[in-house]
C-alpha positions, 0 to 999 in steps of 0.5 A, spaced: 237 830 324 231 834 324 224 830 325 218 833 322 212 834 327 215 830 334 209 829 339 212 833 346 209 832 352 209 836 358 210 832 365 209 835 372 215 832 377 212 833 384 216 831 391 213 824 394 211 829 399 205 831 397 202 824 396 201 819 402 204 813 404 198 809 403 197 811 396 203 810 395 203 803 397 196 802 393 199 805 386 204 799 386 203 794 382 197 797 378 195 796 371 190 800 370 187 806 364 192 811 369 198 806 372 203 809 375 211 806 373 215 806 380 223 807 379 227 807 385 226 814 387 219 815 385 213 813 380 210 816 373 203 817 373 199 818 368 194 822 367 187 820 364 184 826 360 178 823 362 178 825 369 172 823 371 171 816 368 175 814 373 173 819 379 171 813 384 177 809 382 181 814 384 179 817 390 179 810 392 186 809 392 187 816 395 182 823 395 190 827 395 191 823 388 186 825 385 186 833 386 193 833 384 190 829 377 185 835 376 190 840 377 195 836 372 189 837 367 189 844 368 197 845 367 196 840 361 200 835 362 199 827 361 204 825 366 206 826 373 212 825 376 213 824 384 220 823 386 223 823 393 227 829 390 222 832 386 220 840 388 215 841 394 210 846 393 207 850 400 201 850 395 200 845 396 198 839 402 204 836 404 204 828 408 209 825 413 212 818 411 214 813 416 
């Protein structure tokens, strides 16, 4: 079957690692222009385009959620993945969980 013009959309998949327990907790359950979907092993987060609208919300639930938000919008993607088992990046910070 070929389908004429499909709309493809990259996602960043990162290791949870890079996201802080806390914000985390506070990413579950929130139903806002940039929610976040759990699963079992991780969540999607979209990635609004429009960054800056939602800076102070954002920095709220965590300042490393954010930076992560900015650079996803230089990669060009409207989504990341955080997994348990997703890549870690020594570029960038990396938090312990308990």
């Amino acid at each position: 079957m070929r389908i004429k013009d499909p709309e493809i959309i990259q996602v960043w998949v990162l290791s949870t690692v890079h996201l802080r327990q806390e914000t985390v907790r506070k990413l579950e359950g929130t139903d806002t222009e940039w929610t976040s979907y759990d699963y079992e092993e991780g969540m999607w987060v979209y990635v609004p385009q429009k960054l800056e609208e939602f800076a102070v919300e954002l920095q709220a639930v965590g300042e490393e959620l954010f930076e992560l938000m900015r650079t996803a919008i230089g990669l060009g993607v409207k989504y990341i993945q955080f997994d348990c088992d997703g890549p870690q990046h020594e570029e960038l910070p990396q938090y312990e969980w308990d």
